[in-house]
C-alpha positions in Angstrom: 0.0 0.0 0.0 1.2 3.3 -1.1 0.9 5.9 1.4 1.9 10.0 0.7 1.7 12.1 3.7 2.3 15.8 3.3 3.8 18.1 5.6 6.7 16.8 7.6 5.9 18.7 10.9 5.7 17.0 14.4 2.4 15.2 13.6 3.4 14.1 10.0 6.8 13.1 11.1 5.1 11.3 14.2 2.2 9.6 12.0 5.4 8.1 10.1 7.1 6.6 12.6 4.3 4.9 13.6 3.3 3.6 10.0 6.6 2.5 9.5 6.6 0.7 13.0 3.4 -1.3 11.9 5.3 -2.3 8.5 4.3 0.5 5.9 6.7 2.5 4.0 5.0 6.5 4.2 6.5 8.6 1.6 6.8 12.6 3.4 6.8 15.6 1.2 7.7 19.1 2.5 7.6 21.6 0.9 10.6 23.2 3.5 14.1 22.4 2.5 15.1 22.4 6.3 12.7 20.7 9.1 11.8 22.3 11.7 12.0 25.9 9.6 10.1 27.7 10.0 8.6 27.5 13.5 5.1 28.3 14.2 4.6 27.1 17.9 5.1 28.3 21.2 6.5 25.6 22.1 4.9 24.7 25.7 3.7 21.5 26.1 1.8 19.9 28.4 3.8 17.3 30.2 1.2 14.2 29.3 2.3 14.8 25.8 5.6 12.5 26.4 3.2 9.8 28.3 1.8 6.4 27.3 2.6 7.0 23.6 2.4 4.1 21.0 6.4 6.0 19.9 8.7 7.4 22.7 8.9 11.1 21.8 12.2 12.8 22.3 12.8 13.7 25.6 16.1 15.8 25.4 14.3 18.6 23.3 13.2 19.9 26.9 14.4 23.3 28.0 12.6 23.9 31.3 9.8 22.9 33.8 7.0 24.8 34.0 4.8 25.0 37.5 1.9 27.0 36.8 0.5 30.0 35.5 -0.4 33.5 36.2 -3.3 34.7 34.9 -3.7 38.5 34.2 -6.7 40.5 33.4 -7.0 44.6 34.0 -4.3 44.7 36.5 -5.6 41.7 38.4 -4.0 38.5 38.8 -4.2 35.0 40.0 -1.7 32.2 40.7 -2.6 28.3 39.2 0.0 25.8 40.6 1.1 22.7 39.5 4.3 21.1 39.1 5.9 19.8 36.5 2.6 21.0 34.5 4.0 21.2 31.4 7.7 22.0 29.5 9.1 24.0 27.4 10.3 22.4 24.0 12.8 23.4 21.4 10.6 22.4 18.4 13.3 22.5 16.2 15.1 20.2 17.4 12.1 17.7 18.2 10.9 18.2 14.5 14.3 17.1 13.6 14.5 13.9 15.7 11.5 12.8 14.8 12.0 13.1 11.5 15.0 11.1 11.9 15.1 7.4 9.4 11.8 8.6 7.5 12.0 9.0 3.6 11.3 12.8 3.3 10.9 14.8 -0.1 12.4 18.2 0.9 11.5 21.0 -0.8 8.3 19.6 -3.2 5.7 21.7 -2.3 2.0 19.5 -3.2 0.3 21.4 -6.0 -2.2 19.7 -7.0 -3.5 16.1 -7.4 -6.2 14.2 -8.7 -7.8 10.8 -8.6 -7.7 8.2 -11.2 -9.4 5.4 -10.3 -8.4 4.0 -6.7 -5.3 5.7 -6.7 -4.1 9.7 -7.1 -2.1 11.0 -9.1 0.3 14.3 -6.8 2.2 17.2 -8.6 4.9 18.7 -6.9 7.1 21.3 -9.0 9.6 18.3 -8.7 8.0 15.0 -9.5 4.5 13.4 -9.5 3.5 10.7 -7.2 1.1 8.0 -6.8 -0.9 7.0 -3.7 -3.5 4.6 -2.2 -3.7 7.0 0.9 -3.3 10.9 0.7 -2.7 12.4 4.5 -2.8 16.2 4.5 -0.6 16.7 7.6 0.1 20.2 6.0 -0.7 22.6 8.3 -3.4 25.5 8.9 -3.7 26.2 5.3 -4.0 22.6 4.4 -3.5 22.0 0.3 -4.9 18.4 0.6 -7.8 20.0 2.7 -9.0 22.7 0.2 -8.6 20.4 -2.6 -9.9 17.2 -1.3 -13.4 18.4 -0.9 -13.5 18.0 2.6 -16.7 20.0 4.6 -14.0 21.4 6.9 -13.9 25.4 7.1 -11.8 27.2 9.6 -11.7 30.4 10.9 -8.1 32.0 11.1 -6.8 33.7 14.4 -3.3 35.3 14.0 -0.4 34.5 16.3 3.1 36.0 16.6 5.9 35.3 19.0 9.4 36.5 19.8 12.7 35.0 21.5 13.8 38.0 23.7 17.3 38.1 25.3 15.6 39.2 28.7 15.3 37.1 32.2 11.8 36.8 34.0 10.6 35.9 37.4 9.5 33.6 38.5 11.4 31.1 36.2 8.8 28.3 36.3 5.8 29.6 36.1 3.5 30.9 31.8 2.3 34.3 32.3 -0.6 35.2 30.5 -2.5 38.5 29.9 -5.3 38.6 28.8 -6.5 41.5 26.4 -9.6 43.3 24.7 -11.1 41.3 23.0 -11.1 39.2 26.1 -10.6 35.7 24.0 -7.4 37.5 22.5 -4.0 37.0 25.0 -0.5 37.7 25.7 1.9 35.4 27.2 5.6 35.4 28.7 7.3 31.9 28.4 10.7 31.3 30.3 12.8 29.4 28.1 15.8 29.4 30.2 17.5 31.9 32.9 18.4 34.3 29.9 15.7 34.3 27.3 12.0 34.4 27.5 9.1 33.9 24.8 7.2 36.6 24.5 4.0 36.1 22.3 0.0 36.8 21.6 -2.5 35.9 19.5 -4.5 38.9 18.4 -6.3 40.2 15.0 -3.3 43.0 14.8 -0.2 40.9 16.3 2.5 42.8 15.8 0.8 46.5 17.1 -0.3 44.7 20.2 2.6 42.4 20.9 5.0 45.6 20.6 2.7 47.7 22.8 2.7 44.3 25.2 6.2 44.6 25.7 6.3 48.2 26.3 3.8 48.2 28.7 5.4 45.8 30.9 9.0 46.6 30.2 10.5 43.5 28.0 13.1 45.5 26.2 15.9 43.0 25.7 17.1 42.1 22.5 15.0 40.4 19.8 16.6 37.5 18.6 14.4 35.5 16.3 10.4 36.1 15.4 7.9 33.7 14.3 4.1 33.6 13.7 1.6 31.9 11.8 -2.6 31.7 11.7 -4.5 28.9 14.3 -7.2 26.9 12.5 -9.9 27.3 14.7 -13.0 24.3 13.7 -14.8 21.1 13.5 -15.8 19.3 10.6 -15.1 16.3 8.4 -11.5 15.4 8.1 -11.6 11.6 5.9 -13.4 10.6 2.7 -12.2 8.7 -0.2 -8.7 7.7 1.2 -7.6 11.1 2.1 -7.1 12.0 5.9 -6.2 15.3 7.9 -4.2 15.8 10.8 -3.3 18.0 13.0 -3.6 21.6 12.3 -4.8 20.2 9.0 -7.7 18.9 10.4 -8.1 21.4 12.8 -7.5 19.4 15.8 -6.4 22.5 18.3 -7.8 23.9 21.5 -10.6 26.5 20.3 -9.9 28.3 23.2 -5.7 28.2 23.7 -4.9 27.8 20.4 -2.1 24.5 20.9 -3.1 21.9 18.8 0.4 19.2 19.3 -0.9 17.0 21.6 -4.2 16.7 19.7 -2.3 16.1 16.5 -0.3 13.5 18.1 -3.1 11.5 19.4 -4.7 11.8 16.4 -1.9 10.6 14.9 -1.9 7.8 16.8 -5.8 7.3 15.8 -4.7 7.1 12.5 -2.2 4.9 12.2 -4.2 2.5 14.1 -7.5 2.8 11.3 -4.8 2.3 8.6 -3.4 -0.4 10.1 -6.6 -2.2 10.6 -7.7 -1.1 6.8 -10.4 0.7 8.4 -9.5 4.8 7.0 -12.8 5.5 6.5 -13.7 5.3 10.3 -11.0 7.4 11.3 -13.3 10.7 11.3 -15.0 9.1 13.2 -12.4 7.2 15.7 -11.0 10.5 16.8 -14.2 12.8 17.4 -14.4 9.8 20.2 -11.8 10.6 22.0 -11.6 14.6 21.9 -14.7 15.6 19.7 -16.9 17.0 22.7 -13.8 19.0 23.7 -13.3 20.7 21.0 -17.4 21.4 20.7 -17.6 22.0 24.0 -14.5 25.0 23.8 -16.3 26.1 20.8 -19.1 26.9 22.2 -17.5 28.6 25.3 -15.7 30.9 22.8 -19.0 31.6 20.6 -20.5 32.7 23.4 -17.8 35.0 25.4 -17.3 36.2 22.2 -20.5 37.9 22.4 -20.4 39.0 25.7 -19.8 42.5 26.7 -17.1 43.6 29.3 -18.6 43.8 32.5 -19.9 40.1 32.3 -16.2 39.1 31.1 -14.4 40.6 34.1 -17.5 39.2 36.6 -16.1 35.5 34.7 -12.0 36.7 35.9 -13.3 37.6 39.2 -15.2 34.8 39.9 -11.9 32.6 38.1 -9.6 34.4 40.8 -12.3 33.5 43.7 -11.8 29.8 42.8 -8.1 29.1 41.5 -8.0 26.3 44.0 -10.5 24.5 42.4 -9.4 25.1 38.8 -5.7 23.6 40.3 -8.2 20.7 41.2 -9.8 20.2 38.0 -7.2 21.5 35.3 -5.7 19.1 33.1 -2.7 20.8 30.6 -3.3 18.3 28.0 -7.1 17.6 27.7 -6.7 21.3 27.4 -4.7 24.5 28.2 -4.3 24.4 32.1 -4.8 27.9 32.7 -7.4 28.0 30.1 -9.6 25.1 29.4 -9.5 24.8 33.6 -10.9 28.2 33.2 -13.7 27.3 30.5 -14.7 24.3 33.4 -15.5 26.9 35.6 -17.9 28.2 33.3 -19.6 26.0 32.5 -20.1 24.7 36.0 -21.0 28.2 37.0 -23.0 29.8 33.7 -26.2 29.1 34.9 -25.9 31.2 38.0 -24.3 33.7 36.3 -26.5 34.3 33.3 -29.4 35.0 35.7 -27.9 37.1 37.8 -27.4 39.1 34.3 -31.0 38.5 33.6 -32.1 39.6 36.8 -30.4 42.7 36.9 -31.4 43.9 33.4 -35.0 42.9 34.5 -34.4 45.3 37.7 -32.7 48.1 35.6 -35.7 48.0 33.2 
């Protein structure tokens, strides 16, 4: 069985270690001459991601322990604490390793491709190939996506980030501010004693993340940048032989924005449907296993979306009231700790705060 997958990121990489493990021989095209290049990730991970996997992920790629998060809003704060929560990752060099004794076309960039009869026929400005299986692990902007007919339709949020020559404190613990809209947010990542991410995800990232760092004083030296757009979604993601993954598929955390450990279970999903000769179940397979997250975040950030200010900062203070209990119920990998922990909350407490809304429009009327 021929398989193509495109896009030899962590998840595509990952995907063909594990087809290779079960006996297959996954061809990889990129259309990056490098791996790795260019990045488009944070890089914090929850630290579940390097637990029970089918593949041992590279370990050494870690550059510190994280213990929590602060959470700011308006010049308020909170403290979420946890240790050993979650790491920080060179994703360079973990795209690298993995991508380590796979067959990789470097620099063939998928086109176009069509299907003739069970198989399809892929153009890259280099070569054409043929396939039984056709994996879009390509990314937000997915080619095999938009081509393949799949009822899958994202909606784009922009993210930038820079590595900036400037110490923190504390060491070991995210910071994240949130912003206006209230969904949009800052963050200050610790990568070592001397250099610290420093990123957001806003419709204008660049105005706000330079007015982020001026307002809080990070003015050390710049020493790399790198953005990208977060597929934000839910739809189908297999028909025909063709698969996404990943950002692809838009397997990311509506309301964070990290989509790795998704895309590696799903990768792991995968594998296992192609293994059996079971594909087509594999939209299917997955939605089991994180589906009513990602509906449930969606519908958290549909409706805070709408919501004006003074309900958003009564949803902060009542977040700050209870830290101890999200610490209780958070889980990094299932979904952002400080985040999805945050959207629990909600939920368990929307009903009591909606009619208090109600009830004090009814008053004021």
């Amino acid at each position: 069985m021929r398989i193509v997958i495109t896009g030899a990121g962590p998840v595509g990489c990952y995907l063909g270690r594990l087809l290779k493990y079960y006996g297959f021989s996954p061809v990889i095209i990129e259309e990056h001459r490098e791996i790795g290049i260019p990045k488009h990730c944070a890089g914090l991970v929850g630290s579940g991601l390097f637990e029970k996997r089918k593949i041992s992920l590279p370990y050494d790629v870690v550059e510190n322990e994280i213990n929590g998060a602060i959470i700011f809003y308006k010049g308020k704060n909170f403290y979420l604490e946890r240790k050993g929560v979650a790491f920080v990752i060179n994703r360079e060099k973990f795209d690298k390793k993995l991508s380590e004794g796979l067959e990789i076309r470097r620099g063939a960039k998928l086109s176009s491709f069509e299907k003739r009869g069970r198989e399809y026929l892929l153009h890259t400005k280099k070569e054409k190939l043929k396939c039984d299986i056709l994996i879009g692990a390509d990314g937000a902007t997915s080619t095999v996506r938009k081509k393949g007919g799949l009822n899958l339709k994202p909606t784009y949020y922009k993210g930038l980030q820079f590595r900036v020559e400037q110490k923190i404190s504390p060491p070991d613990m995210v910071q994240i501010y949130f912003t206006k809209p209230f969904l949009y947010f800052c963050w200050l990542i610790p990568e070592s004693e001397k250099i610290t991410r420093v990123g957001c995800i806003s419709p204008y990232p660049l105005k706000t993340l330079k007015s982020f760092m001026e307002k809080i004083k990070i003015r050390g030296k710049i020493i790399e940048r790198m953005g990208g757009v977060i597929p934000i979604g839910y739809g189908e993601t297999s028909k025909d032989n063709i698969a996404l993954v990943g950002d692809a598929a838009c397997q990311v955390k509506p309301l964070s924005g990290g989509g790795l450990y998704y895309g590696i279970k799903c990768a792991e999903v995968l594998a296992d449907c192609i293994k059996k000769g079971e594909i087509s179940s594999y939209d299917r397979e997955w939605k089991k296993i994180i589906g009513k997250e990602i509906n449930l975040s969606l519908r958290i950030r549909r409706f805070l979306e709408k919501k004006d200010i003074r309900f958003l900062e009564r949803l902060f203070n009542l977040a700050r009231k209870n830290s101890h209990l999200i610490e209780k119920i958070a889980d990094f990998e299932k979904h952002s700790f400080s985040v999805f922990s945050f959207a629990k909350l909600i939920e368990k407490n929307i009903s009591t705060i909606l009619l208090k809304d109600f009830l004090r429009k009814l008053l004021l009327t």
